[in-house]
VONUMAR-497738 format. One record per residue: residue in three letters; x, y, z of N, C-alpha, C in turn. Coordinates in pm, whole numbers, plus 50000, padded with zeros to 5 digits. Last residue first. Layout:
<nodes>
alaXYZXYZXYZ/...
</nodes>
This chain:
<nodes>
unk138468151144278138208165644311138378174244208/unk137978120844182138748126844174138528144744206/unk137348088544230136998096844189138008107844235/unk139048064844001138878068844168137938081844113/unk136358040943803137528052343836137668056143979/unk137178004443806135608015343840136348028643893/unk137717986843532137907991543638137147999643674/unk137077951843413136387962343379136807971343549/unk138317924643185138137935343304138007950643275/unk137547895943033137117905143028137117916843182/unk138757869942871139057880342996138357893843021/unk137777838342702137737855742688137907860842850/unk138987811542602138477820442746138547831642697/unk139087777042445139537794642438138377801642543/unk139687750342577138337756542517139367771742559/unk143357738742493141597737542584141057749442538/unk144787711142277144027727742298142747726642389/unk147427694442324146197694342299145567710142353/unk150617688442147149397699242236148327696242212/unk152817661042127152077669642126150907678542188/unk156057642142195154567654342208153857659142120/unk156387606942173156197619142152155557629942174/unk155707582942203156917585442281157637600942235/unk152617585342136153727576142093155057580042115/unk152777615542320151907600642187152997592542164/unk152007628742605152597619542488151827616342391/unk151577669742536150577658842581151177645042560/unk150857702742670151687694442611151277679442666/unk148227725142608149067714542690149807709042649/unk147557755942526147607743042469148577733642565/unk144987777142518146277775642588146337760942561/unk144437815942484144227800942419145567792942503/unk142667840642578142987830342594143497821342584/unk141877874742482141267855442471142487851042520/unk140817903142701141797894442650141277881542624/unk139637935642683139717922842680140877911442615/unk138697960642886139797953142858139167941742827/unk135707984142959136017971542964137197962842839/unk134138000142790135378003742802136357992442859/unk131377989042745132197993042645133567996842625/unk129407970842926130887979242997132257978542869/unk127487962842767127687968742951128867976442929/unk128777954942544127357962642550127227969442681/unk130327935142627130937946342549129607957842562/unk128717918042764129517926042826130447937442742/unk127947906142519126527913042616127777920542707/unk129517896742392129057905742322127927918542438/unk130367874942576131427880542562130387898642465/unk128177857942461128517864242646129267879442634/unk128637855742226127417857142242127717866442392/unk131317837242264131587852342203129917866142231/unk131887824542541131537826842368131347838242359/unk132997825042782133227810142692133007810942576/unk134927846742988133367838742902134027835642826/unk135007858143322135557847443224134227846143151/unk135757890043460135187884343377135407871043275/unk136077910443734136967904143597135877891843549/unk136657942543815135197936643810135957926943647/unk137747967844046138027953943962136797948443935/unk137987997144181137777982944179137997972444072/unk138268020544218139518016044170139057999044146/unk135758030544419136718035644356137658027744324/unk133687996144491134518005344572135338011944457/unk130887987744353132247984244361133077998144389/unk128187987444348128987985544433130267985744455/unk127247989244032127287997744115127237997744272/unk128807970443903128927986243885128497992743980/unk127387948244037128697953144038129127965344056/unk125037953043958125027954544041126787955444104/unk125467952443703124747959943703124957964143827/unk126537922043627127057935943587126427951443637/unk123887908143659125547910743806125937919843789/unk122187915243529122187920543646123337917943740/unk123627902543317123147921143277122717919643390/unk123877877843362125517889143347124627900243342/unk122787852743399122577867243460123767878943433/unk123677835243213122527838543221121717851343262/unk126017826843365126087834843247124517843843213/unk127427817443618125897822143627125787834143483/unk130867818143663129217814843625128217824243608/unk132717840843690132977826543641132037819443575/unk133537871843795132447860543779132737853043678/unk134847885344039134857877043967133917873843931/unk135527924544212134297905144197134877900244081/unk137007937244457137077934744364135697919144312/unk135957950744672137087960944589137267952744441/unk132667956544762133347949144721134817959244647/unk130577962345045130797965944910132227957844884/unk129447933845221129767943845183130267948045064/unk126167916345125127417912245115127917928545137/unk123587915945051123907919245197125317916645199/unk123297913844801122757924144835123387926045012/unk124057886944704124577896444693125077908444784/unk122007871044685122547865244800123537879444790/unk120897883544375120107883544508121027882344612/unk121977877344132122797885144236122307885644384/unk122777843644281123537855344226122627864444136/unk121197822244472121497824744364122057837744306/unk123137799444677122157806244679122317810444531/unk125117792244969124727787144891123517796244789/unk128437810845039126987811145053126427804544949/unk131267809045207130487803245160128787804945140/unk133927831045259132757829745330132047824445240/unk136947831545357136227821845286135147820845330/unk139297824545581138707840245534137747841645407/unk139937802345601139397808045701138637819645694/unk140877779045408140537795445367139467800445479/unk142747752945298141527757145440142097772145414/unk142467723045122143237736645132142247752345236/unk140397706445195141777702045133143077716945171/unk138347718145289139487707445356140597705745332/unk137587731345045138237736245188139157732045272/unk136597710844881138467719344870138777729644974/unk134827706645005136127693444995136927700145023/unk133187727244966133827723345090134557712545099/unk133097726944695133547735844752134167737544879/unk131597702844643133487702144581133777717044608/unk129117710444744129927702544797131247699444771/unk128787729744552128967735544675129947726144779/unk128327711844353129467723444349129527725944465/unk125807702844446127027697144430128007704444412/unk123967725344422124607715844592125547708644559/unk124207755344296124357743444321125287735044394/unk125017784644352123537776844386123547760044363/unk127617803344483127157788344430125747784444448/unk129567829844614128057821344573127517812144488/unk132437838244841131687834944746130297827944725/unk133727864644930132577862544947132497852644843/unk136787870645167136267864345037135037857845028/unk139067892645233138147887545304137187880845151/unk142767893345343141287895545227140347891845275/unk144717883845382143797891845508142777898545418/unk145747861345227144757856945398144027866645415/unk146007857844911145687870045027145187872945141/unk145967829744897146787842944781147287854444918/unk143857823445000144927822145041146237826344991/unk141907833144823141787837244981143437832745034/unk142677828044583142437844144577142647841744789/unk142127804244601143217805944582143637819544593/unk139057803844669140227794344744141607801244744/unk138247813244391138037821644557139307815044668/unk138307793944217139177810344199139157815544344/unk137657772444281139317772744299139757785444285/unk135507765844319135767771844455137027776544402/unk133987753744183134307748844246134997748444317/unk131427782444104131627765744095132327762144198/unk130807803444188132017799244217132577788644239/unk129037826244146129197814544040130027807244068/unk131517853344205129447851144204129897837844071/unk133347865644470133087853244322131517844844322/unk134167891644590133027886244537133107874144483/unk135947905844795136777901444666134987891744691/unk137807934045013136787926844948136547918044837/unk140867937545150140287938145046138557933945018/unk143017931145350141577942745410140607940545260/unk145717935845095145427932145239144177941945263/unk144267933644748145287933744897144907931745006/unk143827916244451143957919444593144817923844670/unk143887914144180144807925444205144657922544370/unk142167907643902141487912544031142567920044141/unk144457902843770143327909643717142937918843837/unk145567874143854146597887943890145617905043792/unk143227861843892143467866243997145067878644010/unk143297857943618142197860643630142637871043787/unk145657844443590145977856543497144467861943550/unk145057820043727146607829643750146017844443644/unk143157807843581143307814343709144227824443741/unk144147802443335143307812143324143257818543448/unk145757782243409146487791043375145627807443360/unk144097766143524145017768743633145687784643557/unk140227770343443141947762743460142947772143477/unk137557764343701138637774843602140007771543580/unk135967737543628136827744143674137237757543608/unk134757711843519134087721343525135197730843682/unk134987683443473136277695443450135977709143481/unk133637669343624133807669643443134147676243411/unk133717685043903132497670943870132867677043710/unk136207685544155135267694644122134617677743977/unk138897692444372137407684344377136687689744280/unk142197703144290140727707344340139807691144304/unk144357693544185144197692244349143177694144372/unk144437693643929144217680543960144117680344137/unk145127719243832143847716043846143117703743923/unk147847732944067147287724543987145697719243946/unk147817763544218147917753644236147417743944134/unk149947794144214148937785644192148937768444171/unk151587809144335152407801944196151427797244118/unk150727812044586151357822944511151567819644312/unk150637789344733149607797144683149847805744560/unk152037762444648152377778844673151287783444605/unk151947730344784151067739644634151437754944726/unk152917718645036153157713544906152687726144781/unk152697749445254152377738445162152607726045085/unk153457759345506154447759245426154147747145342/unk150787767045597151847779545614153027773945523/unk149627742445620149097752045572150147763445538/unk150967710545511150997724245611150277732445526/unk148847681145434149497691645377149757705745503/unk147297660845503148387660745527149337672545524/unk144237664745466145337659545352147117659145400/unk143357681245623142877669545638143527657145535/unk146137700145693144887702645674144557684845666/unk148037712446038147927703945868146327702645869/unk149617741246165147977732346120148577727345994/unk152517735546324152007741246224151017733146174/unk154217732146576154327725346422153447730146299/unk151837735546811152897728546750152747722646654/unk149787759946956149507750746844151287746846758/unk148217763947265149217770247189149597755747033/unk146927781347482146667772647412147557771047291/unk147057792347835147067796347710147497780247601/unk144747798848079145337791548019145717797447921/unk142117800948340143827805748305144147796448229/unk140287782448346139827788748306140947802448278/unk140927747548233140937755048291140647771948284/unk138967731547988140137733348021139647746348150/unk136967703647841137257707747925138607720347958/unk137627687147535138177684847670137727700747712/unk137297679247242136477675447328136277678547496/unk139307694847169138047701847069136757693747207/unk141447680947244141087691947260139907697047250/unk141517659347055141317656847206140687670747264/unk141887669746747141037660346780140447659846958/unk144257682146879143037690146848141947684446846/unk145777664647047146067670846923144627674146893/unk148477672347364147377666147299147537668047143/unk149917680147665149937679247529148907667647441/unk149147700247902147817691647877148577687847712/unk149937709748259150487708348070149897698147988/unk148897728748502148707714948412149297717448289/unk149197739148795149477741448714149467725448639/unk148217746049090147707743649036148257739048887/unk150467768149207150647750949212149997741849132/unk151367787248877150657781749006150547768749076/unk152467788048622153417793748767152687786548893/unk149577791048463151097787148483151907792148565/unk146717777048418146857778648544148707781848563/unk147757755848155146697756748256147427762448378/unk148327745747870149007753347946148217760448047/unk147637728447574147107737147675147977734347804/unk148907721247247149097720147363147807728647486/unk149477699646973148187711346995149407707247176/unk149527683946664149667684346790149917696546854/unk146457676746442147567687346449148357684546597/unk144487655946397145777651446428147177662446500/unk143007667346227142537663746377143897659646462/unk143657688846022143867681346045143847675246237/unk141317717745967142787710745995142547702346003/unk139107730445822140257720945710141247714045848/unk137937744745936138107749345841139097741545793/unk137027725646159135667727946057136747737245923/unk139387727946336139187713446264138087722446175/unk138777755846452139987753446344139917736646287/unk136877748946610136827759446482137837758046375/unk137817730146752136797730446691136497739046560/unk139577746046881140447740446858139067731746755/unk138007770546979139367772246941138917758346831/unk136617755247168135927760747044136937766046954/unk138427742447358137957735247303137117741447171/unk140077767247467140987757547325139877751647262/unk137247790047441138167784647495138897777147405/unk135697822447384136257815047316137537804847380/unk135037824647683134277823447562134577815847480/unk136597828947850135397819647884134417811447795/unk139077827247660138487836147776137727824447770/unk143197826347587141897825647562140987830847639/unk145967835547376145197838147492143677834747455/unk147517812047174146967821047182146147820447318/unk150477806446972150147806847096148777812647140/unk151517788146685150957796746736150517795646878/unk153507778846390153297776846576152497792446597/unk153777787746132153567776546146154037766646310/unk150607803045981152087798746050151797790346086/unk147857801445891149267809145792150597804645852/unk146237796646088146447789145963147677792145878/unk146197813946288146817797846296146757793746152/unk144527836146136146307834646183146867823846189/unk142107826046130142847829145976144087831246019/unk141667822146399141787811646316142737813346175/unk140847847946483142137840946514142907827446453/unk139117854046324140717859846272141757855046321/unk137067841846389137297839446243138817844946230/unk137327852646650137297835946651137827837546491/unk137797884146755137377875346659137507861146627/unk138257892647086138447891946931137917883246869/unk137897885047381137357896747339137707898647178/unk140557865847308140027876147427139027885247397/unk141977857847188140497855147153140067859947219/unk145847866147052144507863147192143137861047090/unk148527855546971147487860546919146627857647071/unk151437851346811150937855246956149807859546970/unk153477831246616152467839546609151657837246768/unk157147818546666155747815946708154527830946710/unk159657820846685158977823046536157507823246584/unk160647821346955160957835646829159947831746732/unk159897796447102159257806647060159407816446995/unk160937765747185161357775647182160207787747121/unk159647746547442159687751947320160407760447244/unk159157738047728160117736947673160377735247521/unk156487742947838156617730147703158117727647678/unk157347763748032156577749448042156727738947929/unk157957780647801159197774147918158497764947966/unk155407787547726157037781047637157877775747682/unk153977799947880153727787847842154337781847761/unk156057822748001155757809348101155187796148012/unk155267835447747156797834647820156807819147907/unk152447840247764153397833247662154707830047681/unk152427853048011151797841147983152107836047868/unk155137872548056153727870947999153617857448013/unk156907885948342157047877048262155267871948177/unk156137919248388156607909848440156767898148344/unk157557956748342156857944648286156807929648387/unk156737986548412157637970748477156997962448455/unk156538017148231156028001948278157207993848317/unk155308045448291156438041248340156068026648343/unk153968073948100154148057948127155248056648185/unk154618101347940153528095748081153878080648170/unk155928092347736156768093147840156238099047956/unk153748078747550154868073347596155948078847740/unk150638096547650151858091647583152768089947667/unk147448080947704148908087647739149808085847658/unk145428070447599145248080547600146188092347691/unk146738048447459145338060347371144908065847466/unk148258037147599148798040747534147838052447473/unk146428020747766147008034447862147018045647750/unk146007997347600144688010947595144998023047677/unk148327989047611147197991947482146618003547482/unk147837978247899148887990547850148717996547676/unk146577959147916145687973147966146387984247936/unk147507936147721146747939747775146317956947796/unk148867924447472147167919047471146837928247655/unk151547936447602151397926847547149727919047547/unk151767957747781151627962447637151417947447541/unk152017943548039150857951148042150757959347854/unk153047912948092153357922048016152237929947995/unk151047901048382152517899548279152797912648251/unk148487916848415148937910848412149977908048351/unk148697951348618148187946048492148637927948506/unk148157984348803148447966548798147667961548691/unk148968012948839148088006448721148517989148767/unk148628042248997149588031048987148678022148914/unk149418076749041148738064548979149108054548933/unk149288106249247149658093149195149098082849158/unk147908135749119147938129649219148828115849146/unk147778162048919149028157549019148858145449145/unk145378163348804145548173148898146818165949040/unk145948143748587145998160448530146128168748635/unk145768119448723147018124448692147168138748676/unk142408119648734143738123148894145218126748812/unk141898120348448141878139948542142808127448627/unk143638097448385143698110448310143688115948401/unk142158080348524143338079548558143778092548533/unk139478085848462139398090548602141018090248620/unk140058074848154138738088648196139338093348337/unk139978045948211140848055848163140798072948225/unk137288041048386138688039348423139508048548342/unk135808041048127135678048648223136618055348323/unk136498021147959136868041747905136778044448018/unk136358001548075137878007148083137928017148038/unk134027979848176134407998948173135588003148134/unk134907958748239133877961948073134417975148085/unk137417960348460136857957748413136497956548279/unk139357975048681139207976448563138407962148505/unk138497990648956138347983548938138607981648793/unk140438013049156139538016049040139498000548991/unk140718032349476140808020149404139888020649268/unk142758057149654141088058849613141308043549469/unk144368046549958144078058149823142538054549777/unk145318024150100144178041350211143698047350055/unk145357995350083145498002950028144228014250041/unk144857965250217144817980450325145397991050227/unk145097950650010143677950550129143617962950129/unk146677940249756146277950249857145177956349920/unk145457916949644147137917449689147167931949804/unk143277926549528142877916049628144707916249690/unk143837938749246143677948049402143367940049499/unk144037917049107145117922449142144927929849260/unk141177906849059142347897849136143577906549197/unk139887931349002139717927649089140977917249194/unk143017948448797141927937948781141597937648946/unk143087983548841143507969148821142717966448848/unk144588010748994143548005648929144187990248895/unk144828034449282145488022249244144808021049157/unk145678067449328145318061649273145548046549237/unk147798080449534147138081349573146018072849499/unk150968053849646149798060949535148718065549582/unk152278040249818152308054249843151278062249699/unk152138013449735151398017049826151098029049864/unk153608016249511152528013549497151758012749563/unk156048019449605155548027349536154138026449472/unk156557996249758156378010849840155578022949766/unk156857977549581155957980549638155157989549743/unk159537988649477158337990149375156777985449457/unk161237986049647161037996249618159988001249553/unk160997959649706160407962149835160077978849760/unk160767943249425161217946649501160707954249618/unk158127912749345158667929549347159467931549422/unk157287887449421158647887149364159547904049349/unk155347890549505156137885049567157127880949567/unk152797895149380153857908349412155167903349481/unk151987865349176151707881749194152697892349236/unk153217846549050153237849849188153057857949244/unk153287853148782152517839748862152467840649002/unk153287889848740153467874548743153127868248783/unk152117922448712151977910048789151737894048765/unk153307953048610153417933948527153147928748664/unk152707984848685153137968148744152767964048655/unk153048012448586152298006048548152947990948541/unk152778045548700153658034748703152628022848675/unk152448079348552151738068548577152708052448573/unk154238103548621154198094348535153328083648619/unk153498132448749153718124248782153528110348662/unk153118167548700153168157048703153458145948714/unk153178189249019153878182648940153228170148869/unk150868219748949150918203649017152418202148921/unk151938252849036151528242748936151878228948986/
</nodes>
């Protein structure tokens, strides 16, 4: 029976092998299997074994490391830096286990681009664009408050750093790029996103964001003036003759709807954004559809972006339910507006809304309030009433805002 052999799996640093011990490059010459990036197998010319290029293909690659290991031959893996850190050791992991593996890490590109700035880094979020999502990397920088992230050809600092001004930051944020690190070549580019968004960068780099995104108001995103959590005052949103959901109705609307992390969350009618806004940043990793047909609302929708930036905030202008239909299914919807149509939102709600869902409801009269008792007979309701405290003459009193009916309606799990 073959012996197996643990797959050894190099970190190659700024200086590629030239720092390895003589032991660890013996052992990488005596493999019968090398794999790695093109750059990396360029360190060994005269390697006699059989070479695997890793690349788009990496099932493939995987696939061939597997059988040579299964029939006892040696396999040596070159990665960059830290091979479990955004790279090839990820993907060893699915389809070896842990004590297949033998890794020697080397120092990551986040390591080097901290010690270049002379930063410190424990708190700092580590994120790549590598092949990921622009919208998620963004919804990360926004929540903390330093971030580092790997980039590609694709997504570079300058669309980076573009993407993140369009969802509220502040042009001003001070921003770094970290070009080419360890190498002679090597550049420290400190700037502030404004510069960035315009510049050019090298095609090794990592990009990394000091202090934490402020939005176009001054305000941190990650450690606010307004706690998401607590909700935020009516007087911060943009919106045209009060036409809002008020603050207190909000809070009790959005502890209704219930989000969690991965969630779906609808707001059909979403005037002026403040239930969705606050629902998205309530719950970053939510994902939040809302629909507004009017252009001015729409426009005190994207103020209050600025103002308070919801990366995870998908804006559609249009009319409810129609703009709907291509939206995924939903865990939870709001509706605020578009009274007119309640017997087809309701309709279409019902019958999208994921087992356990939420489907919450603000109305203003009782007429509304009667057509949803008619829909959804089982449907919770709660009024409203809520009185401010107000001076007069070096005294209080309450003034009363317009009474709200609550209306939620859950959609059962189903059950075997």
């Amino acid at each position: 029976m073959n012996k197996l052999h643990r797959v050894l799996v190099a970190g190659v640093g700024s200086t590629g092998s030239a720092d390895w011990p003589d032991a660890l490059l013996r052992r990488i010459r005596s493999a019968d299997v090398l794999a790695g990036g093109k750059r990396h197998l360029q360190a060994f010319p005269d390697f006699s074994g059989e070479t695997l290029v890793i690349a788009s293909d990496v099932g493939v690659v995987l696939e061939r490391l597997k059988q040579a290991r299964a029939t006892g031959r040696r396999v040596a893996v070159l990665a960059s830096g830290d091979p479990l850190c955004y790279g090839i050791g990820v993907s060893l992991r699915r389809v070896f286990a842990a004590d297949e593996l033998e890794i020697i890490p080397a120092p990551t590109a986040f390591q080097l681009a901290f010690a270049a700035l002379a930063e410190p880094w424990h708190d700092a979020a580590l994120l790549s664009a590598h092949a990921h999502s622009l919208t998620n990397v963004v919804e990360a920088v926004l929540r903390v408050s330093k971030a580092a992230i790997l980039t590609d050809d694709r997504n570079t600092p300058a669309i980076i750093a573009q993407a993140l001004l369009a969802a509220g930051a502040s042009p001003e944020t001070p921003c770094a790029v970290c070009e080419n690190l360890g190498l002679p070549e090597q550049r420290i580019i400190r700037a502030n996103l404004a510069r960035i968004a315009r510049e050019a960068s090298a095609s090794l780099n990592v990009f990394v964001i000091l202090g934490g995104v402020t939005s176009m108001r001054g305000e941190r995103s990650a450690r606010g003036d307004y706690n998401a959590v607590s909700g935020m005052p009516d007087a911060a949103f943009s919106t045209t003759g009060g036409l809002i959901t008020k603050r207190e109705v909000r809070l009790l609307s959005l502890a209704e709807l219930a989000l969690m992390p991965g969630d779906v969350l609808w707001d059909i009618g979403a005037g002026s954004g403040a239930v969705s806004i606050e629902a998205a940043r309530l719950q970053p990793m939510a994902r939040v559809y809302a629909v507004e047909q009017r252009a001015d609302m729409c426009e005190h929708i994207r103020e209050n972006l600025r103002r308070f930036p919801a990366a995870n905030l998908l804006l559609t202008v249009g009319e409810a339910p129609k703009v709907c239909v291509a939206w995924p299914d939903p865990d939870a919807v709001f509706v605020g507006g578009n009274s007119g149509r309640l017997t087809s939102i309701i309709a279409l709600a019902r019958d999208r809304l994921r087992p356990g869902g939420r489907l919450v409801i603000n109305l203003a009269t009782v007429e509304n309030l009667q057509v949803v008792r008619d829909l959804l007979p089982d449907a919770q309701v709660a009024q409203v009433n809520i009185s401010r405290g107000a001076p007069i003459a070096g005294m209080l009193r309450f003034e009363a805002l317009n009474p709200v009916f609550i209306a939620t309606w859950r959609r059962e799990v189903e059950t075997m």
